[in-house]
N, C-alpha and C positions, 0 to 999 in steps of 0.2 A: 417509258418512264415519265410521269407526269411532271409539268412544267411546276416549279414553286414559284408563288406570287413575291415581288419583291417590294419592300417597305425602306424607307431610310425616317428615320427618327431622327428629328432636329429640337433641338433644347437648349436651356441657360440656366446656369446655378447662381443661387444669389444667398446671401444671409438675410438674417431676418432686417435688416436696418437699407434693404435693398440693394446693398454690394452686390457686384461680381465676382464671385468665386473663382479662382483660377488652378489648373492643377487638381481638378478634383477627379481621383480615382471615380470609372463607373464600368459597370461591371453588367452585361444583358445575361440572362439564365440561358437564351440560344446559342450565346460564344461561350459557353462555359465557363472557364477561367481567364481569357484572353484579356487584359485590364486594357482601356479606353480613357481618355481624360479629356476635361474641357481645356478648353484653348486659354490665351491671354486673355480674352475680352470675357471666359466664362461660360460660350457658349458651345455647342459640338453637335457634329452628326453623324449617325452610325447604322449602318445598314443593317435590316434582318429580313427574316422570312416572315415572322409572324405578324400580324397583326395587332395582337395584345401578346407584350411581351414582361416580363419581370427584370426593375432596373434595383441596383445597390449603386449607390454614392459614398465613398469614405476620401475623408479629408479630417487630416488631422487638428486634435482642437475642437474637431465636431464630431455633432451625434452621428453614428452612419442613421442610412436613409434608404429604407427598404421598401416598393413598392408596385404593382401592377399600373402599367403604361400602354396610354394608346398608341400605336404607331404611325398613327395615320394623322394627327394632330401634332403640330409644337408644341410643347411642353414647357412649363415652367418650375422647377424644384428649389426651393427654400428650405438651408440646412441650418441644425440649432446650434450655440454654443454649447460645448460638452458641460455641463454644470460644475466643473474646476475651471474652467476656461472662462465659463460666464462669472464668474464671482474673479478673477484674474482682471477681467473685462474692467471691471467697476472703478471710480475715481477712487482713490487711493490717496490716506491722508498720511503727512508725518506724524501727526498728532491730531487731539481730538480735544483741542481747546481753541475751539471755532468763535472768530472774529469778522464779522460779515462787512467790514469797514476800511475799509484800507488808509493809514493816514497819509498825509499830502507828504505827493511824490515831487523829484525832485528829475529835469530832465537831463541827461547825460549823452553826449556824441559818441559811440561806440564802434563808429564806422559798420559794418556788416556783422557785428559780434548781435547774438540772442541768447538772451537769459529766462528762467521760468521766472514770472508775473506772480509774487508769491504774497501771501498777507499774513503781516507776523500775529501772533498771540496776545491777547490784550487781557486786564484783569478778569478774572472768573470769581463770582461769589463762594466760598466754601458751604455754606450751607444751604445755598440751594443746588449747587453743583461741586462735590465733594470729592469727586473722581474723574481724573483726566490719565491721558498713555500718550506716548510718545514712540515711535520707532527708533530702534537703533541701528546707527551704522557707523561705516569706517573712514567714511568716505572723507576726503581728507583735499580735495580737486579749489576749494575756495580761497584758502590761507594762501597757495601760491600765487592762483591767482590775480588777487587781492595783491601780493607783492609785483607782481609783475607791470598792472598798472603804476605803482607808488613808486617805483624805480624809475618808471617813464614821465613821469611830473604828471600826471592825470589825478583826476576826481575816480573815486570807484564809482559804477553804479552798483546804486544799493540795492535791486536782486539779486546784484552778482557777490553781495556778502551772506552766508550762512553760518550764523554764530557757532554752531555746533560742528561744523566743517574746522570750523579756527580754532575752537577747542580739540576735536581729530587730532590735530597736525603734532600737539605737544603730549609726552609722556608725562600726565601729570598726576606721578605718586612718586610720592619720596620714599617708599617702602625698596626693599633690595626684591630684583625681580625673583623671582618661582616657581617653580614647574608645582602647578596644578590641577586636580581635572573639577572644578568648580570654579561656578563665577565667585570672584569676592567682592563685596558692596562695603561702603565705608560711607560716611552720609554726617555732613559736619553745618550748621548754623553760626552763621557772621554778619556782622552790621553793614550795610547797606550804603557803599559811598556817594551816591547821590539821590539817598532818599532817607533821612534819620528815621522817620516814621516806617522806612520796611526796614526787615531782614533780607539774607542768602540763603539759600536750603541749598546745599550743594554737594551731587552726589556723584562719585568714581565708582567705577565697577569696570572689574580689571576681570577680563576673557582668562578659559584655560590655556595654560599654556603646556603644548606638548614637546617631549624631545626631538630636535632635528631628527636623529637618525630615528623615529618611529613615524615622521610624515610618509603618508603612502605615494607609491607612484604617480606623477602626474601625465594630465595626454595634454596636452598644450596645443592650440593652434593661433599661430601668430598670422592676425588679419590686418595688413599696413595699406591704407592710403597710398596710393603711388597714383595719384592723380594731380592733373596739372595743377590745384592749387596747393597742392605742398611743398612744389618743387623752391622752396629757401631755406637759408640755412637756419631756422629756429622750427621747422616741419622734418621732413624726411630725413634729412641727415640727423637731427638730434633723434629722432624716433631710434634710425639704427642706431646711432652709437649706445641709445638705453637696452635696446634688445640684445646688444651684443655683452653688456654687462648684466644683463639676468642670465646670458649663457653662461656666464661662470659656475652657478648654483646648481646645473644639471646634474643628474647622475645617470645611472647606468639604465637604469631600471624608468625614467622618464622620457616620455615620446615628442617628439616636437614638429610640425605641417608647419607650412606658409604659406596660406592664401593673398592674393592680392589684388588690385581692383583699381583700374585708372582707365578708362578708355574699354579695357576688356576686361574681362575675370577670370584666372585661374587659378591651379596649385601651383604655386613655383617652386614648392619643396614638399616633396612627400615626405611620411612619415618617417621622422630618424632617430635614431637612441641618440639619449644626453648624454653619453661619453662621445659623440661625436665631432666633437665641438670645432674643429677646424671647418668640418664641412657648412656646418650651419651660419657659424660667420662668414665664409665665404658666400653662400647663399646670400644673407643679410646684407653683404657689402655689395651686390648687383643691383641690388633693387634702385628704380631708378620714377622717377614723375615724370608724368605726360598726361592727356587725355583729359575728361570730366569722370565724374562719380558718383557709379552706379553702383551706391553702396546697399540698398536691397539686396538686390543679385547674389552678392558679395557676401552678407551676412549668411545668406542661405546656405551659400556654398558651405562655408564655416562651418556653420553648425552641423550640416550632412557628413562631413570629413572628420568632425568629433564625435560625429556619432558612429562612424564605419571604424572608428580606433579605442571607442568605450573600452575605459577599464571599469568594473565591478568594485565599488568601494574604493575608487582612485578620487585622483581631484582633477575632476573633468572640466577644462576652461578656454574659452573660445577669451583671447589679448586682442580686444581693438586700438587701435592705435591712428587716431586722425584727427583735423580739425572740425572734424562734423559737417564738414559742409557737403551733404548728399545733394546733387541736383537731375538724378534720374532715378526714375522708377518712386519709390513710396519714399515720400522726404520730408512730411509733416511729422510732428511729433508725435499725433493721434496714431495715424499709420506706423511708423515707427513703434511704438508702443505694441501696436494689434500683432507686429509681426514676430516681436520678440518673448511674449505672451506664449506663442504657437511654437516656442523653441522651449522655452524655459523648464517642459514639462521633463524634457530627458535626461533632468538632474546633469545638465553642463551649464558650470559660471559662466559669468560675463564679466572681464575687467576692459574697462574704457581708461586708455591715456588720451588726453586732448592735449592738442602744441597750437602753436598760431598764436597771429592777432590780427586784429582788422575784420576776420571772418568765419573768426571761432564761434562754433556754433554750443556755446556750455548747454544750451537747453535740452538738447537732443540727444548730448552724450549723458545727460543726469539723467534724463527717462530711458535711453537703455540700459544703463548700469540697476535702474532702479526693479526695471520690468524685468533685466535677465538675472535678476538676485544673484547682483552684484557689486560691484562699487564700482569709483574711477580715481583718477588723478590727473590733475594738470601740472606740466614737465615744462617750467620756463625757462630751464638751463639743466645742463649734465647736470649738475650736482643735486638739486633734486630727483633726478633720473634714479641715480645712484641710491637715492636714501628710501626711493619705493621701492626701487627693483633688486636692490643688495642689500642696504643695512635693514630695512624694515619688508625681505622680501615673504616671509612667512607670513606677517601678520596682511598683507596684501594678497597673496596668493593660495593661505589654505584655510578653507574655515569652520569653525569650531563649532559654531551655531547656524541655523537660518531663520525666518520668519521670527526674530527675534524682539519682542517689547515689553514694555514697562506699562505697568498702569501704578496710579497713586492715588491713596484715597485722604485725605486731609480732613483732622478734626478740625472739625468747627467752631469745638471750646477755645479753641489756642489761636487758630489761623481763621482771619477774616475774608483774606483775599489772596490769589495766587494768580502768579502770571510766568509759565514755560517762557523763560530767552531761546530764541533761535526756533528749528524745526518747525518755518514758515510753512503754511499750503498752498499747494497752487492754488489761481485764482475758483478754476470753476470746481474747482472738488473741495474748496472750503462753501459754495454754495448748494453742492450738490447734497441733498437729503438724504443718498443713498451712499454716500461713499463710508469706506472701510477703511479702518487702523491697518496702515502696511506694514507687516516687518520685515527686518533688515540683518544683511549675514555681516557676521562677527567672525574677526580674523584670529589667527591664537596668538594671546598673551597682548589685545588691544588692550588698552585702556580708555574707557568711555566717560566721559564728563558729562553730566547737567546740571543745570543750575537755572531755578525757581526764584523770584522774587516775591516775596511773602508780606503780607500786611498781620499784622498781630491783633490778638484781640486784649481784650484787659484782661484776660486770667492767666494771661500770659508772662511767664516770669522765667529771667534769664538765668536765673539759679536752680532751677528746679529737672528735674530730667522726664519730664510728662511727654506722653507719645502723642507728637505732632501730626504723623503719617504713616500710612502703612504702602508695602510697598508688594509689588507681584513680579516679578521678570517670568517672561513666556518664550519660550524656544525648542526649534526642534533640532537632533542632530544631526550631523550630514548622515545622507542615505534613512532617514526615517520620517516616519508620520507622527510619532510618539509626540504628545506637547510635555515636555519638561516645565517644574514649576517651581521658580526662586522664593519664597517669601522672607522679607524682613519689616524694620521698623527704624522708624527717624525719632531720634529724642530730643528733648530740646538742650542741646548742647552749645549754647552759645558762645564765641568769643569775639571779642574785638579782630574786626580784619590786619589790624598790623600785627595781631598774638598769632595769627589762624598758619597751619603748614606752609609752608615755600609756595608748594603747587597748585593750591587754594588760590592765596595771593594771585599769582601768572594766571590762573582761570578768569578770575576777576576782572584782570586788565586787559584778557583779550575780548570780553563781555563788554568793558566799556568802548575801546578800541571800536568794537563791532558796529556795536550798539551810533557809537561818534559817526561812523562810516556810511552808513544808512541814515544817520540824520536825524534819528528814533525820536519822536515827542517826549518816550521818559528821561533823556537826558541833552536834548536840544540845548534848553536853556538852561543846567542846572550845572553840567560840566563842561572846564574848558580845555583845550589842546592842551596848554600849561599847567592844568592841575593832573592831568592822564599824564606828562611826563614825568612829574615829578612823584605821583604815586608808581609809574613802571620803575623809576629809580630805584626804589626803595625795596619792590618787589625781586628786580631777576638779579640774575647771577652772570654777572659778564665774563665768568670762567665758563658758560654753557654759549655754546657759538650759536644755538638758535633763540636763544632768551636774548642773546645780545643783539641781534636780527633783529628781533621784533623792537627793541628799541629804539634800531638806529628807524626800523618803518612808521613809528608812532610819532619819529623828531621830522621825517621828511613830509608825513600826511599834514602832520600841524602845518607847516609851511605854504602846501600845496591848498590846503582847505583856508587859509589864514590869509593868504595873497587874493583866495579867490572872491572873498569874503570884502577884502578892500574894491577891488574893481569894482562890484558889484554895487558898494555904497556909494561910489563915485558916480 
């Protein structure tokens, strides 16, 4: 029997931006089906007989990679982004009314907290640039914790406010709520309280809402931090006690994992039906902090566990739950981003709760909520816990829409100038040439605010009902590729802000609030703490315990920014 010659094939996979590929399935025509994979570092070796052999590369996310190989030579193979993955890849804007300037910032002690580097929207000419869009989302993580700082006597920093986050948090339609299967847009014009010379354009658009008992089954997989920096009581224990009160919602027919991740990574609860619910909280209440956090690993785990329990047209969702602070394995936001990107495709959410301070990392958990098309929330005490994960837990956990945005296009007869409040961009995909309008998944029966500050032209007249704007909403359904298409129209409907709805008003005041908090040039010099409180007076309803909230945070911020303000002159 003749001797065969023996060959060992030595290689590295890399992307095209020269990474290391890791885990890349490879596959020799002599082993037939036997699969092979590169190591940690990306590289591998694999024995054969032939001399020239035929290799396949698959790795998800990417192009496979098929081709004839010398074996007698090291090899280098460069795998592509799959062209949904590549266009996933790309800077990714809230909006698309680009400001390449950022105004003077303001610096803040944050101890270990990171925030995205974001630059708000500044005026845009109507008629040379007549059409701007905006993402929508639900995301609602700023408003508290905005409060959480103002409770502690602190300054906010002003990345860490997202106008459109603060708008999120509040139900603002005075309409009686209704089961829907259409978005409804409403779209009202008001005078301008710290600019006589603009308008408000201010638009709600309230998601379908569907009946509880027609939400379909969910597979859940609760991913908790149990790493040594959670281990105090505003971390770990409030996470469980919030998990333990979304168990309430379960039903028979919904599945629930527990992965977990402190030091090492596992399942610490397989898959259980939601009438189970003694066991699950029993599960919940062992969990325990220790170790560092190797939340990479972790996420992987996750999502492989939601994907061996896919339900077909369920609501498939991987619940993170931590303060962000990953310090093993891929822990920059880029990475972060690339990894979540490589999940996202298997149609499972992502909702991110963040807890902590001192080394809350908001940055990190806003780019995975964002890449895994999804949302988050930050839980500064149970009773916010409560209002995500029970009173507002549908519009948190099932969504109605995805990839969902607004564009607008603005006459020019009427409207001189416009400038989108809130829905900053990061810093380098507001300079990047190449980025892309993201959108964003809508929960059922949300209600979405924006609000436009508008410069008028002279043919503009507050009596008359002439069409200001036209408008587009884009969205796909869950489980479809289909783009559904809203259109409406903005008239000019003007009324004085003290005439204008209840919730208009509250929109307004958390605009300025915001606007105050960040320090913004267009109302730096124009409004003062004492004129915000006394216009929130007149606006909320101190029979609404979160309007009264926000009062008592607008009377503690004056004080806080107002004290700081004195030392400063001294």
């Amino acid at each position: 029997m003749p001797l065969c010659a023996q060959y060992y094939l030595r290689g590295e996979v890399k992307d095209e931006k020269g990474k290391m590929l890791s885990n890349v399935k490879i596959y020799l025509h002599s082993k037939g089906t036997l699969p092979f994979s590169s190591g940690n570092s990306g590289s591998f070796g694999i024995p054969t007989n032939l001399p020239i052999d035929t290799i396949t590369l698959i790795k998800e996310g990417y192009e496979k990679l098929r081709l004839a190989v010398n074996s007698k030579q090291p090899q280098t193979f460069v795998m592509k982004l799959s062209q949904t993955n590549s266009s996933l890849q790309k800077s990714k804007l809230s909006s698309v009314t680009k400001n390449l300037f950022r105004d003077k910032q303001f610096k803040f002690f944050t101890g270990d907290e990171s925030y995205t580097t974001t630059i708000d929207n500044d005026f845009v000419p109507a008629a040379q640039y007549p059409e701007t869009g905006f993402s929508l989302t639900v995301d609602r993580a700023a408003y508290s914790n905005i409060r959480r700082f103002i409770n502690l006597g602190y300054q906010v920093p002003p990345d860490a406010v997202r106008i459109e986050e603060m708008l999120n948090y509040f139900a603002l339609n005075d309409a009686p709520a209704h089961q829907t299967h259409a978005f409804t847009p409403a779209t009202q014009v008001t005078t301008c309280p710290w600019n006589a010379n603009s308008k408000l354009l201010l638009l709600t658009l309230e998601a379908p809402k569907i009946d509880v008992s027609a939400v379909p089954p969910s597979n859940l997989v609760f991913l908790v931090d149990v790493s040594g920096s959670m281990d105090k009581p505003n971390r770990l224990p409030l996470v469980q006690s919030a998990l333990k009160l979304m168990v309430r919602n379960l039903r028979i027919q919904d599945t629930v994992s527990i992965v977990v991740y402190g030091g090492t990574i596992g399942v610490f609860m397989q898959p259980t039906s939601g009438d189970q619910k003694d066991k699950i909280i029993e599960a919940i209440d062992k969990l325990q902090a220790g170790g560092d956090t190797p939340g990479e690993g972790a996420i992987r785990m996750a999502y492989q566990l939601a994907r061996s329990t896919f339900i077909p047209n369920g609501n498939n969702r991987v619940i993170l739950a931590t303060d962000g602070d990953f310090n093993v394995g891929q822990t920059s936001e880029k990475e972060l981003e690339e990894l979540i990107v490589s999940q996202r495709g298997f149609g499972i959410y992502l909702t991110c709760l963040g807890v902590g301070m001192g080394n809350y990392k908001d940055s990190k958990l806003e780019t995975l909520a964002k890449k895994g098309n999804g949302n988050f929330a930050y839980l500064d005490h149970l009773k916010e816990a409560e209002k995500v994960l029970v009173t507002e837990f549908t519009k948190t956990l099932y969504a109605v829409a995805n990839d969902a945005y607004l564009t607008v296009n603005f006459n020019p007869e009427f409207i001189s100038n416009y400038r989108l409040i809130g829905f900053g961009n990061k810093e380098e995909a507001a300079t990047d040439s190449t980025s892309e309008l993201e959108g964003g998944e809508v929960g059922t029966g949300h209600i979405i605010t924006a609000v436009f500050e508008i410069t008028p032209t002279t043919n503009f007249n507050d009596k008359n009902n002439s069409i200001i704007a036209d408008w587009q909403l884009q969205y796909k359904l869950p489980n479809s590729k289909k783009v559904q298409t809203l259109q409406f129209k903005s008239t000019n409907n003007t009324l004085a802000l003290a005439q204008a709805p209840p919730p208009l008003q509250i929109a307004t005041t958390l605009v300025m609030f915001g606007e105050m908090l960040k320090q913004s040039k267009f109302v730096r010099d124009v409004i003062t703490w004492e004129q915000l409180i006394n216009f929130a007076q007149q606006s909320i309803d101190n029979g609404d315990a979160l309007q009264a909230e926000l009062l008592q945070l607008i009377q503690k911020a004056a004080k806080i920014y107002s004290d700081k303000k004195r030392i400063k002159s001294r």
